[in-house]
C-alpha positions in Angstrom: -65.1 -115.4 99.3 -64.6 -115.4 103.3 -63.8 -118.0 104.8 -64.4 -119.7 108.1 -61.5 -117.7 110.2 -63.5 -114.8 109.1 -67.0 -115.9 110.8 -65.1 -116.7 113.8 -63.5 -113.5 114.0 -66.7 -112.0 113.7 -68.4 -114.5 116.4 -64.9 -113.3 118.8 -65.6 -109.9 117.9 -69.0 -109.5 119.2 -69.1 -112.1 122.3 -65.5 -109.8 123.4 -67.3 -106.9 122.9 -64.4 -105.4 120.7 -61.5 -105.7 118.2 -59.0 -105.5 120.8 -60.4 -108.2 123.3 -60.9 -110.3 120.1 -57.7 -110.4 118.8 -56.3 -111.2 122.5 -58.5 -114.3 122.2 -58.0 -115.6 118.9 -53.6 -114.6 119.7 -54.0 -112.6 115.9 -53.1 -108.8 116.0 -56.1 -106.5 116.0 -55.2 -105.4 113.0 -55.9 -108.8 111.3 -59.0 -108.9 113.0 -59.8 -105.8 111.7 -59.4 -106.6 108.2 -61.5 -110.3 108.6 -64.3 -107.9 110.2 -64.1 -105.5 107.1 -63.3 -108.6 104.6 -66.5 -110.1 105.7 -68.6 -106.7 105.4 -67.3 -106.3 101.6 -68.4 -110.2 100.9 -71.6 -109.5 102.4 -72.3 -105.8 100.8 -73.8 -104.9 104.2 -72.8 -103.5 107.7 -72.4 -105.5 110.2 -70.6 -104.3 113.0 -71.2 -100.4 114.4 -67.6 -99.6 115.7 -65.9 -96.7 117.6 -63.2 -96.3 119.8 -64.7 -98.0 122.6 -67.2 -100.5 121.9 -68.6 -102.5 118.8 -72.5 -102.6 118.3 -74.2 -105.1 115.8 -76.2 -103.8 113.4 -79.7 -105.1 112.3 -78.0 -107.5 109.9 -75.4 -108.1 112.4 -77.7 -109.8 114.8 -79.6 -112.0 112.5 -76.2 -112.9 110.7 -74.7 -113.5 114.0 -77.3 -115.4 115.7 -77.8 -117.7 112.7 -73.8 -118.3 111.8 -73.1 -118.9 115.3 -75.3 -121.8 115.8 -74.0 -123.5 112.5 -70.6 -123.0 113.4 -71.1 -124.4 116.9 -72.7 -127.7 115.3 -69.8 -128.0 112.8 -67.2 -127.8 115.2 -69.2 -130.4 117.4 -69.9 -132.5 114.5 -65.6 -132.5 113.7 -65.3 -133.3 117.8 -67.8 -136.1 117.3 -65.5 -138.0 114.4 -62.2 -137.2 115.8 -61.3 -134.4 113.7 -61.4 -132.2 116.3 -60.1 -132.5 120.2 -61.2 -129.4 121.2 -63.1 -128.6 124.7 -66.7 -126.9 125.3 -66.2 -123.5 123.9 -68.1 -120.2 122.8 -71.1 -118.2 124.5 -74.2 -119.2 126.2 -77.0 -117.5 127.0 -79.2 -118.5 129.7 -82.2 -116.8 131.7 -83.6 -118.3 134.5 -85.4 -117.1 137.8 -83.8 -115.9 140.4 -84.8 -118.6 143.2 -83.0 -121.6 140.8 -79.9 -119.1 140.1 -79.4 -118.8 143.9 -80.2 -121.9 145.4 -79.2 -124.5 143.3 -77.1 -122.9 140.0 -74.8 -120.8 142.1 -73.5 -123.2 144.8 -72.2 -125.4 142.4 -71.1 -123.2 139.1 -67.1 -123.3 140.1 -67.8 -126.9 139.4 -69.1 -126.0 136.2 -66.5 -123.2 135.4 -63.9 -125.9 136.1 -65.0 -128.6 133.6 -65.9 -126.5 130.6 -63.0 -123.3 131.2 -63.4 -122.5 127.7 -67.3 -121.6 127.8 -68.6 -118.6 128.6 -72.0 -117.7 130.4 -74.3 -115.0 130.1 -77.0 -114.8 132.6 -80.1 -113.0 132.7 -81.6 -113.8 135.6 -85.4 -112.4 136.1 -88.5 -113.4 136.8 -90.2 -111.8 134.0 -91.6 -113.3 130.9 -88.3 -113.3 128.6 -89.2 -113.9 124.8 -86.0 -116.7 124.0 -86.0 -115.7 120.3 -86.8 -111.6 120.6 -84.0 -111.8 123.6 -81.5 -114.0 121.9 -81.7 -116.7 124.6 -79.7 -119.9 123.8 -81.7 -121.4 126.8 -84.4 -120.7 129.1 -85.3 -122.6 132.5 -88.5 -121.4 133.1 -91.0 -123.1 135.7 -94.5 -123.9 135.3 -96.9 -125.2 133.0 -96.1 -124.1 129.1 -97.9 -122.2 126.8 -95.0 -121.8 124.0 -95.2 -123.9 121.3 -92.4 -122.5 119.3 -89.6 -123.6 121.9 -87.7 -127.3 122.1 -88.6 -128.8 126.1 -87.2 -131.2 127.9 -88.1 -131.5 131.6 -85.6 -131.1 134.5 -87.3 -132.0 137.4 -91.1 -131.8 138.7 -92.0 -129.5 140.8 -95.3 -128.2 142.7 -96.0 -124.3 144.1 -97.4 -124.2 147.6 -98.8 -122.0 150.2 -96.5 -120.8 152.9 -95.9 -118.3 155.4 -93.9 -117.6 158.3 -94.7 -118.7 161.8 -95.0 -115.2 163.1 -97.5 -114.2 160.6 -99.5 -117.6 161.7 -99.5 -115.9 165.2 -100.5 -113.4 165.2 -103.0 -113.9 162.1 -103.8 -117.4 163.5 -103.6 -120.4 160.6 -106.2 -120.3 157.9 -108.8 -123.5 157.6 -111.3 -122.4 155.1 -111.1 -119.9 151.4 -113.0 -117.1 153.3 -110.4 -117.4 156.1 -107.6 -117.0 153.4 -109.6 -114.1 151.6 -108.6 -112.3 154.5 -105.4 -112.6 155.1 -102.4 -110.5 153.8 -100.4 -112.1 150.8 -96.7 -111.6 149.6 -96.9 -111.6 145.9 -95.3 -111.3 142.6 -97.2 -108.4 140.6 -98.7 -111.3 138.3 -99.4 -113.7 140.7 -102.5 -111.4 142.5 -105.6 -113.6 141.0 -105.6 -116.9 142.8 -107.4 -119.9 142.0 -107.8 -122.3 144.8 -109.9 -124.9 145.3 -112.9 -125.0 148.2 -114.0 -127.9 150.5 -116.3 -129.2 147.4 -113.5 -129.6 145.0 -114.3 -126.4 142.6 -112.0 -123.7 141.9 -112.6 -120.3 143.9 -110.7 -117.3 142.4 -110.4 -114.1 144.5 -107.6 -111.2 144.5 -104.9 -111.3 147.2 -105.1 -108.7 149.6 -101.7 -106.9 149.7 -99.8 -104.0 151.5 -96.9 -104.4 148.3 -96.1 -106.8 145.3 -92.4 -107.7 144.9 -91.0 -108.6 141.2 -88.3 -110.8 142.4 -88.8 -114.3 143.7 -86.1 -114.5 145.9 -86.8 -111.4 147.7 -90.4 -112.3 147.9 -89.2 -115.2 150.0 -87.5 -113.1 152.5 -90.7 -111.1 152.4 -92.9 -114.1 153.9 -89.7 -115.0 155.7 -89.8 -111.7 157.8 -93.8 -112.0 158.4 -95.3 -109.7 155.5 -98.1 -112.2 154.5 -98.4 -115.8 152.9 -96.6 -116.6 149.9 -97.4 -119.1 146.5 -93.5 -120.5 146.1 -92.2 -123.4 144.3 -91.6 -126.1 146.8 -87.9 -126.4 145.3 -87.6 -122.7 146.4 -88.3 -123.2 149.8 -87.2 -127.3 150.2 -84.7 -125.7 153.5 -87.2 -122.9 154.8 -90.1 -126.0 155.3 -87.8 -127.9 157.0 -85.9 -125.6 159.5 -89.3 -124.5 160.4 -88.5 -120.1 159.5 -91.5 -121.1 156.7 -94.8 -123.9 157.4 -97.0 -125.1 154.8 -100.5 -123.1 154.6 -103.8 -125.4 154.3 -102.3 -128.1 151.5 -103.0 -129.1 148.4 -105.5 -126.2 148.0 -104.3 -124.3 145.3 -105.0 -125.2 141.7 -102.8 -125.3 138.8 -100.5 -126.6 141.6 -98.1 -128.7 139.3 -95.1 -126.5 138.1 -92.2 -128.7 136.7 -88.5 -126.9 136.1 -87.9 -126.8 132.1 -84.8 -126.5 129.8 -86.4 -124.6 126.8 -84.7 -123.4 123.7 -85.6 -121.9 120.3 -87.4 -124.6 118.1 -85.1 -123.6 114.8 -81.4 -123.9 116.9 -79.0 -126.7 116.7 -78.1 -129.4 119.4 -74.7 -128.5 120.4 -72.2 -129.6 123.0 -72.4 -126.2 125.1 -76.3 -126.6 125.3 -76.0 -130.5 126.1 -73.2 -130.1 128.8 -75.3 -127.1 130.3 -78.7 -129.3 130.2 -76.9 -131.7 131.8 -75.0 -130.1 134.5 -79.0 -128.4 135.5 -80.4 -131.8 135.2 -77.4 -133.0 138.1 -78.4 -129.8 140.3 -82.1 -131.5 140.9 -81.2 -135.2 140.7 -82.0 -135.1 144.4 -85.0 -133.2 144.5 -87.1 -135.1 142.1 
């Protein structure tokens, strides 16, 4: 039967991306890691590991092994840390995806801070602002921002948050500032592809939907900002995206409070069937500190 040595070899084996990097974590020879890999395999009567000189590659089985073994042995060794038994620090892999506008303004300044209290976890980032599936991806956490529509993932809210209408002063003079929906019709708009069909509401309090008028779309919200920054058009942006911009005056709020569906709080998500561990309660944590001002 294998034994618990033999999962975490396996876990080493694919979050080192190898046999060699592997063993020089766990201090065994490759060798011994080799033969805990294969041990495991035999026990198992199935493949899990694709392996060639150069890299290691998790096979169907693989990834459904490894995604559910990982999160039990994270919760065992956090329930041994919890009685005593063991005095070990913050350890493993995380995966987190997030947008790019909370990476770079508020993750990023502070992550050596982060680095230096928990040395012994790793982080994965994948930073977009695409729709990432948590499960299909293998997300351990997801800080997405908005309203949500995903029933299957755990939520605990970070901070509240509202998206606004903005744009640069030098677009607002030579386009002159919008008062009314028509006016705004006819303007020029900086947009994220999905983000074309806006829904704003009109002097009597109803909800006018029109399509932005745009010379280009751009699929990443920090460049987007830069976009209304340098004068392409107004913007929809989280107001925690552009807290610095509204306040140095290089972007100005556009006719307020007109755009419905407004409210768009900042969310730690992750997979409804995974395990509290330490790594995802220090990390909620730590993201929950980052906004402690801004709420």
């Amino acid at each position: 039967m294998y034994s618990l040595s033999d999962l975490e070899t396996f876990i080493a084996v694919v979050e080192n991306k190898g046999v060699l990097a592997a063993a020089r974590e766990q201090r065994l020879s490759p060798a011994t890691v080799s033969h805990r890999l294969s041990k495991l395999e035999r026990e198992l009567a199935t493949v899990l590991v694709f392996r060639d000189s150069r890299r290691v590659r998790l096979s169907p089985a693989g990834e459904v092994f490894y995604t559910r073994i990982g999160a039990i042995i994270e919760a065992l060794r956090d329930a041994e840390h919890s009685i005593g038994a063991r005095s070990s620090s913050v350890s493993g892999l995380l995966r987190v995806t997030m947008p790019p506008w909370v990476f770079s303004k508020y993750v990023m300044p502070r992550l050596n801070e982060f680095e230096h209290a928990f040395p012994d976890l790793k982080l994965d980032f994948l930073i977009t602002d695409q729709f990432v599936n948590v499960v299909d991806d293998a997300q351990d956490v997801a800080i997405r921002v908005g309203q949500l529509n995903d029933s299957g993932l755990l939520s605990r809210k970070i901070v509240n948050n509202s998206r606004v209408l903005c744009a640069a002063p030098s677009y607002i003079k030579k386009h002159s500032m919008p008062t009314t929906i028509s006016e705004l019709e006819k303007h020029f708009w900086v947009c994220l592809p999905w983000q074309r069909q806006l829904k704003l509401y009109d002097a009597q309090q109803k909800i006018h939907t029109f399509n932005a008028q745009t010379r280009f779309t751009i699929s990443n919200s920090d460049n987007m900002t830069q976009a209304a920054i340098a004068g392409h058009g107004i913007a929809i942006k989280s107001r925690l995206a552009i807290n610095d911009e509204l306040k140095n005056g290089t972007l100005v709020e556009v006719m307020p409070n007109v755009l419905a569906q407004s409210d768009a709080p900042v969310w730690f998500l992750r997979p409804q069937n995974s395990l509290t561990t330490r790594k995802t309660d220090v990390f909620f944590d730590f993201m929950k500190s980052l906004f402690a001002r801004a709420d």
